[in-house]
Z-matrix of the N, CA and C atoms (Angstrom, degrees):
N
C 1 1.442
C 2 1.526 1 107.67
N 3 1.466 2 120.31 1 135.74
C 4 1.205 3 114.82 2 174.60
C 5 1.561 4 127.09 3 -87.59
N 6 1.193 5 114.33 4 145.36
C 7 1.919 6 126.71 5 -177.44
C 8 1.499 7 99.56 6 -40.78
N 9 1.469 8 133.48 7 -51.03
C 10 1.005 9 121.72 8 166.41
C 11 1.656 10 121.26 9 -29.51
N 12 2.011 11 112.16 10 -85.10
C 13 1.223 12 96.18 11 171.48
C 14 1.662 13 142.54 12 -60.34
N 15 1.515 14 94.90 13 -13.55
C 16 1.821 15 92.11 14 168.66
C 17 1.391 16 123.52 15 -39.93
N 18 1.738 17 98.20 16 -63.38
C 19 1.616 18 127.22 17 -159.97
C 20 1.579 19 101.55 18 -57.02
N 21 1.409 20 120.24 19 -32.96
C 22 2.014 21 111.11 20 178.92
C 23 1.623 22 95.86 21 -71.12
N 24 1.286 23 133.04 22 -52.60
C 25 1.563 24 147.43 23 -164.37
C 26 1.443 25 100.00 24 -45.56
N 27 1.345 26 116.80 25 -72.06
C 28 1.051 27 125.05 26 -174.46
C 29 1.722 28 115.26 27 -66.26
N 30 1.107 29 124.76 28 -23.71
C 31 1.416 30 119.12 29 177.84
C 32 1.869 31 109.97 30 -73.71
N 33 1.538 32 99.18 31 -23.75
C 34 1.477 33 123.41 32 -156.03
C 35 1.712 34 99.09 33 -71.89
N 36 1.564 35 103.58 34 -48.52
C 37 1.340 36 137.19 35 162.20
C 38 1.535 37 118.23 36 -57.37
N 39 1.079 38 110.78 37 -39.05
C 40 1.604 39 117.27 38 164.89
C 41 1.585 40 109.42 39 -60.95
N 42 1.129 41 93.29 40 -73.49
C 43 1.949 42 96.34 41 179.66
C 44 1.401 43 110.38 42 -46.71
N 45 1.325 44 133.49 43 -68.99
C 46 1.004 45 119.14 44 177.83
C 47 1.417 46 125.94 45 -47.86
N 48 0.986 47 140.50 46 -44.75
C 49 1.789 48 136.98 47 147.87
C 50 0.936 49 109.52 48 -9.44
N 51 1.457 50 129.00 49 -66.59
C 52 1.620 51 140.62 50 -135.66
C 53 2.094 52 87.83 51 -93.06
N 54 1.113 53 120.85 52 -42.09
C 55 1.041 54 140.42 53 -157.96
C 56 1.531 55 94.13 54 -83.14
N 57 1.224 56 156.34 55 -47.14
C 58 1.144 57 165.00 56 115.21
C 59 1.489 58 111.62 57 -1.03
N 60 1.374 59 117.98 58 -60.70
C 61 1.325 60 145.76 59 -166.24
C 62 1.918 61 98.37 60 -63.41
N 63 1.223 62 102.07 61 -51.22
C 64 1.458 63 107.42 62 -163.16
C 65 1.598 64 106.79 63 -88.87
N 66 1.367 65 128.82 64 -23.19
C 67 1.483 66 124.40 65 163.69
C 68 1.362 67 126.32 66 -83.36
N 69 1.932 68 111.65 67 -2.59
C 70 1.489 69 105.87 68 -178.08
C 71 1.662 70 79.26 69 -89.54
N 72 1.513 71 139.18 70 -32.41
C 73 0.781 72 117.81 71 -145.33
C 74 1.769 73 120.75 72 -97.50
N 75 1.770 74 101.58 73 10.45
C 76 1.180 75 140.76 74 -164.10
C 77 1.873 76 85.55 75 -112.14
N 78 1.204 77 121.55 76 -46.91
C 79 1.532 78 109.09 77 -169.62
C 80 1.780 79 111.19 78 -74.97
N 81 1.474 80 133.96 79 -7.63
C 82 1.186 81 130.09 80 177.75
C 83 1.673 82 94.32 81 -101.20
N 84 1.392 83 110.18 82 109.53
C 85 1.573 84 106.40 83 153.07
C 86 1.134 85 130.73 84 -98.69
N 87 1.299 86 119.29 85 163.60
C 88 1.529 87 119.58 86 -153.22
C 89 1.615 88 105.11 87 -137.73
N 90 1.607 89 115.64 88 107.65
C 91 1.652 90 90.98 89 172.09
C 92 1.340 91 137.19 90 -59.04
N 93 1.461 92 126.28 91 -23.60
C 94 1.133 93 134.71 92 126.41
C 95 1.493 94 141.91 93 -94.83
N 96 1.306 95 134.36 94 119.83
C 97 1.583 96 119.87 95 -165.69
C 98 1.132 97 117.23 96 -51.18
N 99 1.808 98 104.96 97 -47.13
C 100 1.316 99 116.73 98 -166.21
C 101 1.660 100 113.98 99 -78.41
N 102 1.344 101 113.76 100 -9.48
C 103 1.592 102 88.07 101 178.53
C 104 1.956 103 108.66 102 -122.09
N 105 1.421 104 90.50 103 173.39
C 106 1.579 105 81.57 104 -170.28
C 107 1.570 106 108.03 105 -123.72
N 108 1.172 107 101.13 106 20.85
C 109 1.876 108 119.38 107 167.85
C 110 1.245 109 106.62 108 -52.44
N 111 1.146 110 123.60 109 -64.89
C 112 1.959 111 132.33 110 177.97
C 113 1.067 112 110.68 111 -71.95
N 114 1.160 113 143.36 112 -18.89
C 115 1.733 114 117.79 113 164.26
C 116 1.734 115 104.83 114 -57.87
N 117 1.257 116 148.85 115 -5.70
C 118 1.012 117 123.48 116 175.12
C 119 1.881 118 113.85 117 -120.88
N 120 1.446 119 105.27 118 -1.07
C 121 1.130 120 112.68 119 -146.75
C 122 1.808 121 92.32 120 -98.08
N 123 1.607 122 96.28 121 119.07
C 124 1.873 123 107.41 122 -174.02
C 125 1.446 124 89.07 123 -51.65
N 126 1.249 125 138.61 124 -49.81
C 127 1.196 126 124.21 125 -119.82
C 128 1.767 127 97.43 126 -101.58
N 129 1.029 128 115.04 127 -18.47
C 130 1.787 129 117.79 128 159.53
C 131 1.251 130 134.32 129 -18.72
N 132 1.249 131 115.37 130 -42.87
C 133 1.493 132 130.76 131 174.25
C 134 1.324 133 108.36 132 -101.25
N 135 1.511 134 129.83 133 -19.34
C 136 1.811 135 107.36 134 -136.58
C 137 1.465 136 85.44 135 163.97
N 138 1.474 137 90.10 136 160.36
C 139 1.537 138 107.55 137 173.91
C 140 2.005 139 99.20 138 -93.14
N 141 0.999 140 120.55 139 126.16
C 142 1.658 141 122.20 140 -176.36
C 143 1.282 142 95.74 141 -71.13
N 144 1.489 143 115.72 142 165.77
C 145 1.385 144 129.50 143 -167.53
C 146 1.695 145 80.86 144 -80.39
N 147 1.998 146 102.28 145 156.68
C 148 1.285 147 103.96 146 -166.50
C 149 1.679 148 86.38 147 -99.48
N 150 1.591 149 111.74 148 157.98
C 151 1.549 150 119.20 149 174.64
C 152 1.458 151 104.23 150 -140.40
N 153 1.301 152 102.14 151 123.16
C 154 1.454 153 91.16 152 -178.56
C 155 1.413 154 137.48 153 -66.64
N 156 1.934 155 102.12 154 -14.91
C 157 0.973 156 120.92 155 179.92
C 158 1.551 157 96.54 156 -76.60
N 159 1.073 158 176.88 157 -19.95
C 160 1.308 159 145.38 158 -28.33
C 161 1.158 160 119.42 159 124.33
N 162 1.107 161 132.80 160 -63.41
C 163 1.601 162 148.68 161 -149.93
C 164 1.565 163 113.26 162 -13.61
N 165 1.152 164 100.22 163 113.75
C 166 1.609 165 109.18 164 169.39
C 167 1.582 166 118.97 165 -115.97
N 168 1.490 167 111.23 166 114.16
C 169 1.694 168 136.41 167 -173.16
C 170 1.658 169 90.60 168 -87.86
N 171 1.638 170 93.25 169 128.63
C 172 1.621 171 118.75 170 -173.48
C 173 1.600 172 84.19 171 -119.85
N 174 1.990 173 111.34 172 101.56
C 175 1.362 174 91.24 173 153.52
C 176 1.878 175 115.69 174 -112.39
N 177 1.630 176 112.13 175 140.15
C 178 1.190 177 101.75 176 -151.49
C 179 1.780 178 72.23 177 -97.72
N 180 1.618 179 105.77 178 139.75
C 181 1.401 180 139.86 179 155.18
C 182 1.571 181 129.79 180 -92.45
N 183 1.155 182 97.94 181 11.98
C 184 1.365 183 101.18 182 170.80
C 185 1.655 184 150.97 183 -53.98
N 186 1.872 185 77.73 184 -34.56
C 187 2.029 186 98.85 185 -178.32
C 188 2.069 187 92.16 186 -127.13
N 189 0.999 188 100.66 187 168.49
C 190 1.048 189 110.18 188 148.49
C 191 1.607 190 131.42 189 -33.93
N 192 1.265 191 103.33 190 -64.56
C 193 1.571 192 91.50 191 165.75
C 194 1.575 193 124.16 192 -76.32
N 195 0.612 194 119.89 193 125.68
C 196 1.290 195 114.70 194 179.45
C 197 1.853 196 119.73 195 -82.76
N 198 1.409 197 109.62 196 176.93
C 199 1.623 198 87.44 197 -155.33
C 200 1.651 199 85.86 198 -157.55
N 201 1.409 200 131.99 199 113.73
C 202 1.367 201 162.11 200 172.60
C 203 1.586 202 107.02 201 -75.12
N 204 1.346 203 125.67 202 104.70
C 205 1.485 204 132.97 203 136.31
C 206 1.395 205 131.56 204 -134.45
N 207 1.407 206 108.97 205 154.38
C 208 1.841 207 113.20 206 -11.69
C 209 1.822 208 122.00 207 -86.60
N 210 1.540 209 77.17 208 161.54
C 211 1.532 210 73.02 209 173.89
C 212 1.666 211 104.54 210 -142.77
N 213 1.359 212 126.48 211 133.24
C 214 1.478 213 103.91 212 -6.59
C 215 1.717 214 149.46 213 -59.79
N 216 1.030 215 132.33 214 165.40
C 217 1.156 216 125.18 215 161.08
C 218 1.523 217 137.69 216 -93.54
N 219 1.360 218 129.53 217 104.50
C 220 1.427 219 122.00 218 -173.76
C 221 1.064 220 122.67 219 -109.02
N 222 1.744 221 104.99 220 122.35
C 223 1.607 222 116.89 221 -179.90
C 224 1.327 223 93.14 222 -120.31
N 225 1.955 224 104.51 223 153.76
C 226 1.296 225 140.93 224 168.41
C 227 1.668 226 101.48 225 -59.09
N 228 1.672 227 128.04 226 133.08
C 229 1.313 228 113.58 227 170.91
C 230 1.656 229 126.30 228 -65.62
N 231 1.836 230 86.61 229 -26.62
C 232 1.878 231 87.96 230 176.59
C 233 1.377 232 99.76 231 -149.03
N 234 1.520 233 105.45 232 139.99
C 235 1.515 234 129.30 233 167.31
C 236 1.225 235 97.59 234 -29.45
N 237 2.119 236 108.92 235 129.91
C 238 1.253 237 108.81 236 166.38
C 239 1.094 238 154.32 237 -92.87
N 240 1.549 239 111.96 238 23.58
C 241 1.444 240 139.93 239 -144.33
C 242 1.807 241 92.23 240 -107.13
N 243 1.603 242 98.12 241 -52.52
C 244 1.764 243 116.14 242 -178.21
C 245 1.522 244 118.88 243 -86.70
N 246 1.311 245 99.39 244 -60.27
C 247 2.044 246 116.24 245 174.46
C 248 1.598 247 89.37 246 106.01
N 249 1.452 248 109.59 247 7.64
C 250 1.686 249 92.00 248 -163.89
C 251 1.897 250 105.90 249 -123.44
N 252 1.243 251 106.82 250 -30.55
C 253 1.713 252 139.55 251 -170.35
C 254 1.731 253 84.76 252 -61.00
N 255 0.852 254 127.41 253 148.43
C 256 1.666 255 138.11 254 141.22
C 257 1.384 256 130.02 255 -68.44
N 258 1.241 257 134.24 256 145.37
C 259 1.268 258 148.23 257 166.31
C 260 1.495 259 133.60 258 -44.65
N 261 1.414 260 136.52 259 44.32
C 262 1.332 261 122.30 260 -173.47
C 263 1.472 262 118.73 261 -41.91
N 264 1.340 263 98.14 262 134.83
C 265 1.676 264 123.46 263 -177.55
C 266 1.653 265 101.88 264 -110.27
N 267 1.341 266 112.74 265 152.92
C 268 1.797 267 125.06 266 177.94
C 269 1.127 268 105.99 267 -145.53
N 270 1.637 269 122.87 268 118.62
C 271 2.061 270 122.03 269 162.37
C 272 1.255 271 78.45 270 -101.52
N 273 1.457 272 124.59 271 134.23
C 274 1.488 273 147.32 272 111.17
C 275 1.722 274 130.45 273 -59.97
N 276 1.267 275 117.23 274 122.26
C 277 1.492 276 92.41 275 148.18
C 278 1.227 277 135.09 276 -101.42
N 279 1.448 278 129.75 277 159.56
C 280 1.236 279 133.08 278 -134.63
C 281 1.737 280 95.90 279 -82.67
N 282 1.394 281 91.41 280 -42.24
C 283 2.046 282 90.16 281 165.77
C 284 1.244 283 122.69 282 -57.02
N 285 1.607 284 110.15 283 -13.27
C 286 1.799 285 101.93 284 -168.73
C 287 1.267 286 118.44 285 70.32
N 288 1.583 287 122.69 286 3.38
C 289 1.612 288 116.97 287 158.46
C 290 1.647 289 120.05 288 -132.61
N 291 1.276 290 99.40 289 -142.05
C 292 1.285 291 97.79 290 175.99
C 293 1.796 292 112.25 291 78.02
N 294 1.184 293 106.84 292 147.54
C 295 1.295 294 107.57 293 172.87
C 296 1.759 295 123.54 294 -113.34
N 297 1.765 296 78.19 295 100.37
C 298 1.717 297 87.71 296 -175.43
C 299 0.896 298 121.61 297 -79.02
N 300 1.780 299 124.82 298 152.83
C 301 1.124 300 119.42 299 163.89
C 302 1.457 301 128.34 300 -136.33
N 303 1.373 302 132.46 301 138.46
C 304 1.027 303 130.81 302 -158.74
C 305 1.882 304 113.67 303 -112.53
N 306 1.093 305 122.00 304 123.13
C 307 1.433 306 116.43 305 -177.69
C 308 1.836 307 110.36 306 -134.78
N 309 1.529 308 111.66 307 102.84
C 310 1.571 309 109.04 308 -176.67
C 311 1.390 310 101.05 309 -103.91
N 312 1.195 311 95.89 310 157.91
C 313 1.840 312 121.65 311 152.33
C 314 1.163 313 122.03 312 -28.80
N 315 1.663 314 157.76 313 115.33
C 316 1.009 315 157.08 314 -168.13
C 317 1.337 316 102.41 315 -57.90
N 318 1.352 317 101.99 316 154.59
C 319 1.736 318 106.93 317 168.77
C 320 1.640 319 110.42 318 93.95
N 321 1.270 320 127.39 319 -30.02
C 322 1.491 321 106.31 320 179.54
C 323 1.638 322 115.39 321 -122.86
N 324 1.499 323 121.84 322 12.52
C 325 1.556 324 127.39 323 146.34
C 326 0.930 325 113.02 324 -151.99
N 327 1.446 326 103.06 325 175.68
C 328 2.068 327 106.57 326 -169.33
C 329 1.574 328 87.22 327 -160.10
N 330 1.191 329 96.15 328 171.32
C 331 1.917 330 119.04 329 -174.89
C 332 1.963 331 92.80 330 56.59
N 333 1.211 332 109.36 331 53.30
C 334 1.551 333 111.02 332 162.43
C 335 1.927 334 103.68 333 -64.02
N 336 0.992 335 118.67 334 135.05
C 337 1.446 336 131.90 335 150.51
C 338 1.079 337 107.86 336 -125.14
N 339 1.645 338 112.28 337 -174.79
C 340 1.235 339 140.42 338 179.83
C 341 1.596 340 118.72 339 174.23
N 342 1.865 341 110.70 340 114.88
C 343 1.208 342 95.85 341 167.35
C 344 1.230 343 159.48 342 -98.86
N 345 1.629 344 113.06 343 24.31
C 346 1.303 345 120.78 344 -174.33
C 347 1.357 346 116.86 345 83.16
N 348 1.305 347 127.04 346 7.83
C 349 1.213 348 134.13 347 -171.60
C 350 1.935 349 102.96 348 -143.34
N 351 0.970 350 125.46 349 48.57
C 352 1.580 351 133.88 350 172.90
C 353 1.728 352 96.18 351 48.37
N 354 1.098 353 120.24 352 56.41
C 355 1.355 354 127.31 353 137.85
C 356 1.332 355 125.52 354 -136.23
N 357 1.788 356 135.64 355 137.80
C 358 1.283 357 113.47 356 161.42
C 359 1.811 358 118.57 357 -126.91
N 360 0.976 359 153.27 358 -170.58
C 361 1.355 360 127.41 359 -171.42
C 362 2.303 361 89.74 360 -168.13
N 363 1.381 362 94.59 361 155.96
C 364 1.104 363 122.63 362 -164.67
C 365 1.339 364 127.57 363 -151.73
N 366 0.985 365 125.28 364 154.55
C 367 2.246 366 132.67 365 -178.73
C 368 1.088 367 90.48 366 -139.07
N 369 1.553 368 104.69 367 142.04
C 370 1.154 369 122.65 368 169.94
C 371 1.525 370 116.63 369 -92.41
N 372 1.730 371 122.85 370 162.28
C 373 1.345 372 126.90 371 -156.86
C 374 1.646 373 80.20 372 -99.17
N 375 1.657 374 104.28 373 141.13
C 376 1.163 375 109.26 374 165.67
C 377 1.434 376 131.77 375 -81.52
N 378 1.409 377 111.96 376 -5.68
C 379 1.442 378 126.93 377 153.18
C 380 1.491 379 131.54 378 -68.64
N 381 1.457 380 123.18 379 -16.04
C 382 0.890 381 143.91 380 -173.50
C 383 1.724 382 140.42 381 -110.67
N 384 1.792 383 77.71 382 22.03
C 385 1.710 384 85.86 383 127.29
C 386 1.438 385 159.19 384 -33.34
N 387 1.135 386 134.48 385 116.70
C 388 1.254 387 127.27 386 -167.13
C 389 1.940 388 125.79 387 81.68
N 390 1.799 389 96.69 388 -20.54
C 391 1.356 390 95.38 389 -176.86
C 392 1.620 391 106.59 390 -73.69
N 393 1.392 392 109.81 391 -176.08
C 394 1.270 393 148.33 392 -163.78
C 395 1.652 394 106.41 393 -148.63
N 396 1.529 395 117.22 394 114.35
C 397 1.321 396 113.54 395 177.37
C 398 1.165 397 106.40 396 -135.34
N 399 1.251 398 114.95 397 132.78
C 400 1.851 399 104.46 398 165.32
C 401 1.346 400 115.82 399 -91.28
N 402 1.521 401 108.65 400 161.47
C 403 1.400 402 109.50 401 171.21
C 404 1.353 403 121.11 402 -144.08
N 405 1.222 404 111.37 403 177.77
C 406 1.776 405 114.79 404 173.14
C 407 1.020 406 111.67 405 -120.34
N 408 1.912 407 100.75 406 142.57
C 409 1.735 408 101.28 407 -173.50
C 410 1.401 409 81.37 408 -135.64
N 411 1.457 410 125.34 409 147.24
C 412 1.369 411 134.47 410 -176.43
C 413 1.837 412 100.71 411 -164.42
N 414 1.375 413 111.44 412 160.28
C 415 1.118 414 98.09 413 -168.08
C 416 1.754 415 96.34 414 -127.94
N 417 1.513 416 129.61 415 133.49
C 418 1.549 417 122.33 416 -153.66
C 419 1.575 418 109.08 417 -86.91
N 420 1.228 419 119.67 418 126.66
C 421 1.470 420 136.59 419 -179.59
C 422 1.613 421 100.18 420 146.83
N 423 1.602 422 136.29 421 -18.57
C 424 0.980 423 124.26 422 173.02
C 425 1.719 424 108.89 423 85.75
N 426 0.949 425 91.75 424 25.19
C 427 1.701 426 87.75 425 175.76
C 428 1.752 427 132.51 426 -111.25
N 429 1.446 428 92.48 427 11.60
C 430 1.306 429 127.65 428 -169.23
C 431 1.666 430 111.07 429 -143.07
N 432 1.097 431 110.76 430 133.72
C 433 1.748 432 125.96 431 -176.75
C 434 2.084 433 96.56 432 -69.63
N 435 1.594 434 93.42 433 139.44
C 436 1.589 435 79.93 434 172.72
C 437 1.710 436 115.42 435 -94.97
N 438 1.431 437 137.65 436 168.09
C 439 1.350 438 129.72 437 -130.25
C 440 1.457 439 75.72 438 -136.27
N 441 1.632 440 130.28 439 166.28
C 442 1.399 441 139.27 440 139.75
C 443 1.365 442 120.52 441 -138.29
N 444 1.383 443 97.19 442 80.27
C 445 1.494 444 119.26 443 169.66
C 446 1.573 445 112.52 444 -65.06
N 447 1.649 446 105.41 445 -177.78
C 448 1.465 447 101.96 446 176.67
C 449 1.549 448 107.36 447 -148.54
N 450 1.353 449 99.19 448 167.10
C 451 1.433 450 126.82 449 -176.70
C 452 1.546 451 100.27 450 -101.53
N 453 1.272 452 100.38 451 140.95
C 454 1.670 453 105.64 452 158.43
C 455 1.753 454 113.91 453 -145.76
N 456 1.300 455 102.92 454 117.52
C 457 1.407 456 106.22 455 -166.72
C 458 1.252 457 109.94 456 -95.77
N 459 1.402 458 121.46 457 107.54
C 460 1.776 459 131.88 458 -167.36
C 461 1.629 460 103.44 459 -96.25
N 462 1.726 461 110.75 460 138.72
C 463 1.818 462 100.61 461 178.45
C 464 1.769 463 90.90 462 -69.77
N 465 1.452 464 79.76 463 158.57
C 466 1.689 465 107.32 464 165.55
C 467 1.103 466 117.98 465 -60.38
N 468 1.497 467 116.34 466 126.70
C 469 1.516 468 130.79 467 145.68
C 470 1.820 469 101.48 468 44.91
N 471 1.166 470 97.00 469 80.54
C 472 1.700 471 99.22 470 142.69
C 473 1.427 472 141.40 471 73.11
């Protein structure tokens, strides 16, 4: 093949790259560019459908007061696949930052974390069925009112 026809091919091939390049990178939007907290965070758009198996806490940080859904919150005491596994729980905030924190009533979760970055996560006690716990969610710097929402721990499936 001659340098002549290479040199259009390859430019042809160039553009299209770049052109490719710039609409995948136009099809991911970002509420902020710079951070990468909300690409994973349910609660970004919307409150996620609630699952009891599941439960995901949308706290919106937007105003001063802050604002818990839902609340209440209802989780299954044990995974329904086993009857034996525990319940993972998730608070998000709706900004995707901030350092939340979550503090309940004894008796209806355990393995509480939180990472300093607007997520906190939880299991439910497999004894703790039937309870009702309240809790506090506040977020640390004081720039937000703290909330006392609740837990309600329902037996599994049926």
């Amino acid at each position: 093949m001659s340098e002549v026809r290479l040199v259009p091919r390859l430019l042809v091939l160039l553009v299209a790259a770049l052109l490719i390049a710039g609409c995948a990178a136009r099809m991911t939007p970002e509420a902020n560019p710079g951070s990468t907290a909300l690409r994973a965070n349910p609660c970004a758009s919307g409150t996620p459908p609630m699952k009891k198996q599941a439960p995901i806490v949308c706290i919106d940080d937007s105003a001063r007061k802050l604002v818990v859904s839902p609340d209440p919150v209802h989780v299954h005491d044990v995974n329904e696949s086993d009857r034996i596994t525990p319940v993972p729980m998730q608070w998000f905030t709706k900004s995707g930052t901030g350092d939340i924190q979550v503090r309940i009533d004894p008796g209806c979760v355990d393995k509480k974390a939180c990472n300093g970055n607007g997520k906190c996560s939880a299991e439910t006690v497999r004894s703790a069925a039937g309870k009702t716990c309240k809790y506090d969610v506040w977020i640390t710097g004081g720039k937000h009112d703290k909330l006392d929402p609740t837990v309600v721990v329902d037996p599994c499936c049926g």
